[in-house]
Structures are given as C-alpha cells and as structure tokens.
N, C-alpha and C positions, 0 to 999 in steps of 0.2 A: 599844451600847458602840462608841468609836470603834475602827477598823480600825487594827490596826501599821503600821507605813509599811513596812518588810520584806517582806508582801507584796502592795503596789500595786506599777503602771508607772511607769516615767516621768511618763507623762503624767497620770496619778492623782496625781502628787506635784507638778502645777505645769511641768513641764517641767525639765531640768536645768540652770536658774538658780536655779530653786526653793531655799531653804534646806533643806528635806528633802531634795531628792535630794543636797542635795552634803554634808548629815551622812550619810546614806548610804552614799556613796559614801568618806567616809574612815573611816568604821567597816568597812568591807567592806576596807580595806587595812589596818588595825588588826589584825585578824582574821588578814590573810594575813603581817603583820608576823610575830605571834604563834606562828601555827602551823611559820612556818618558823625561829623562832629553837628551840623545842620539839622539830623533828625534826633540827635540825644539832648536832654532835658541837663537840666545845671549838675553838674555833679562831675567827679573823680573820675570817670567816663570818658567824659565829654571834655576835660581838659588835656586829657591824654592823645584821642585823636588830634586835638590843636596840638599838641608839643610833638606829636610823629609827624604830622603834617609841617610844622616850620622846618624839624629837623631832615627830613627829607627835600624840601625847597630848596632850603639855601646850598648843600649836600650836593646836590643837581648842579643847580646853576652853576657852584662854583665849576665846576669840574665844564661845564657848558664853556666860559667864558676864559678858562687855563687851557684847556684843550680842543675841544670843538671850532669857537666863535673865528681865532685864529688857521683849523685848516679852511672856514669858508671863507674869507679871505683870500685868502691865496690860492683859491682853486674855483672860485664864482664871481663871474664877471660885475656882478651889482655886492655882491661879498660885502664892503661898509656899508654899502647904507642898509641891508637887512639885520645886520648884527649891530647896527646903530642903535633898531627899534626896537629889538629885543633886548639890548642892554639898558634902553633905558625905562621900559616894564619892569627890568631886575630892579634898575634901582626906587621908583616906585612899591615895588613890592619891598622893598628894604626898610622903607621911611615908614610904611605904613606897620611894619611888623615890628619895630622897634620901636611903635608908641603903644602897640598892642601890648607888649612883652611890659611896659612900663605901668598898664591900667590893670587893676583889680577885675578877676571873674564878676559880672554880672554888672559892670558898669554900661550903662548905655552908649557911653563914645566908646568903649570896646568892641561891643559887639556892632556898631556899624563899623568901624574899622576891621575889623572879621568880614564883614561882609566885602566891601572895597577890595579888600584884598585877596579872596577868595575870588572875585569877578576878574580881577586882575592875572590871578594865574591860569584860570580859564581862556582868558585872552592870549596869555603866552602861549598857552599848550597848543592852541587853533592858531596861532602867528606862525610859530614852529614845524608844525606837523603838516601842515596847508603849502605854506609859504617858504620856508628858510631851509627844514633838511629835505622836501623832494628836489632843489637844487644841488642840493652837498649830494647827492643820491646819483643823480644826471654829471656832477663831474667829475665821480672816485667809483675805481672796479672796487668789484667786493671785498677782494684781501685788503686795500684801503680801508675800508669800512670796518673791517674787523680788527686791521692792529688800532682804528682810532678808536675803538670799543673795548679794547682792552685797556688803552691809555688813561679813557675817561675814567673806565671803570675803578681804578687804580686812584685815581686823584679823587675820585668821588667818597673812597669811604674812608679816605684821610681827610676830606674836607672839613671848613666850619659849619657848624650846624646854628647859625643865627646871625642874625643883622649885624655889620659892623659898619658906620660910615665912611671908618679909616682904608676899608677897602678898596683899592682901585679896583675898575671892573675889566681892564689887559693887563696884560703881561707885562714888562717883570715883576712891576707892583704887586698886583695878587697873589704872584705864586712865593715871594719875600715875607708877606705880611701876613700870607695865610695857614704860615707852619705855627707860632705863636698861638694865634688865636686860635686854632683848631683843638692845639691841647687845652687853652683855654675851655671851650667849649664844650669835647668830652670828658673833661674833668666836669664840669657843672653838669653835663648831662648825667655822670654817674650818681652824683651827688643829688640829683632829682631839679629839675625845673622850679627855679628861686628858694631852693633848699638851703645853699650855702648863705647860712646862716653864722652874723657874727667873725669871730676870726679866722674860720675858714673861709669868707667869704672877702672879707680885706686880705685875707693871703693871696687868694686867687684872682683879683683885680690887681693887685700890689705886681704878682708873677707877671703877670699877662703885660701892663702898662711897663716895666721892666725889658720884657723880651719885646712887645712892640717897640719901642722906641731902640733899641738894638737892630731889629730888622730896617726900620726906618732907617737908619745910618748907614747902613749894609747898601739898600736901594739906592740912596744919594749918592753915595759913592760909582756904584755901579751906573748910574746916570751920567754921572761926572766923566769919569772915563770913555763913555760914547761917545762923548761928545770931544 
C-alpha cells in the first residue's frame, strides 16, 4: 500500500517544489489555522484566523480541483472515483462556509457550522494525504511532481478565496468562472471580510454578477462547440 505523504521528507516527496510537499505544507497551516481560531476567545483575533483559514481553503482547493484532481485522473487507475470524494468534501465544505460567512460572530448555528466544517477539512487533509496523492506519487517521476507544483502553485494564489455555488468543481467551468470571482474576492478581501459596506459593496456584487454572467456565456459557448 502506498505510504502517506505525512510521514515522508522532503526529499521523499520530490523536494519542496514537489506538488506534495507544498499540499503539505498548506495543510500543516490549515491545521495551525484551525487550532488557533478553537483555542482564541471571541474577539478580532479569532475572527482573523477564520477569514485566513477560509481564504487559504478555498485558495487550495481550487487550484486542487483546476490542476491537480485532473492529472489523477489521467494518470491513476481508480483517478474518478478518489477525486469524486474529495470533490464532494469540497463541495460540503463550500455549503457549510457560505452559511457561516452569512451568520453573525457568536451565533450559536455559527459556531457549530465552524465546527462541521473544521471536521470536515480534517477529513479532507487524511482523505488526501493517506489516500489520493500517495497514488499521484506512485504514477509521476518527480520532475512531474514539480512542474504540477509550480502549476498549482500559480493557480493557487490567483484563486477564489470564498464559497461560490456557481462554481463547477472541473474544468473548463471553474477555470471560466473562477477569474471574475477571484477579483471579486480579493477585492473584498482588501477591503476587509464584510467591510464593503454600502456602494462599494453593490459596486462589487454589481462587477462580479456582470463578469460572471459574461464568463458563463463564454463557458456555454465553449460547451457548444465541443460538442
């Protein structure tokens, strides 16, 4: 059975351009996200680790699910049906963070959806690390590994950094729909987590539902011609 990537080195994993180590390594700050939003008390603190911790989730994923999810596929013999169950953790973790993002600090269905979902990317990290890339591991030499670790990497800090439904979670849908939103996204993030306030704030849903439905037409199109 192949080995977890949790406990190889570095250099077990390709070295740290490797796409393994650098899931890794943002699972390991997931983690420490996590733990420190659980041990801080209510306050500006503590909602901070939650909005690194979303903004780092979704960030991940996407980049998981535009670049990664498709080379296991095409290169591991069970490929769908492992990237089936981890897409559909993502998308749990999606539903669950966009009712969180909707409820008030110190609401009690908040914070058990904090919890949910916190358990939930727990599960991904151990799905992943256990199960899905020591196979991507066992079918790509390491220069594989490393140009898919530059690619991720590449799509990961251009990504969305929050739940959208409209997302598809493969290609070409998400990598269409996810340039829109993403400036969506760090535009609000600059602007502070539910900052945009007022007409900056119907500018920036106005822009966004503008360029999405522009992207969306772009996709259908490109659908239409596939076929």
């Amino acid at each position: 059975m192949p080995r977890t990537i949790a406990e190889q080195t570095v250099d077990q994993l390709g070295g740290t351009d490797s796409v393994l180590a650098r899931q890794r390594r943002d699972h390991a700050e997931m983690d420490r996200l996590m733990s420190r939003y659980q041990a801080l008390g209510d306050g500006e603190d503590r909602e901070r680790a939650l909005k690194e911790t979303v903004q780092l989730v979704f960030s991940h994923a996407f980049a998981e699910e535009s670049v990664l999810w498709p080379a296991v596929r095409r290169s591991v013999p069970d490929g769908e049906e492992l990237t089936a169950r981890v897409e559909e953790e993502h998308q749990q973790i999606n539903d669950l963070v966009a009712d969180i993002e909707r409820l008030a600090p110190g609401d009690p269905q908040r914070e058990e959806k904090v919890r949910r979902a916190f358990a939930l990317i727990r599960q991904d990290i151990r799905d992943e690390e256990d199960l899905l890339l020591p196979r991507l591991q066992e079918a790509l030499d390491t220069s594989r590994l490393r140009q898919l670790g530059t690619a991720w990497e590449t799509v990961r800090r251009t990504a969305p950094t929050h739940p959208h439904p409209v997302i598809p979670r493969r290609p070409p849908g998400n990598a269409i729909l996810g340039v829109p939103l993403s400036l969506y996204d760090r535009a609000r993030d600059a602007l502070g987590l539910g900052s945009a306030a007022g007409t900056v704030k119907k500018r920036l849903v106005g822009l966004a539902a503008l360029l999405v439905s522009a992207a969306a037409a772009v996709a259908v199109a490109v659908l239409r011609r596939r076929r």
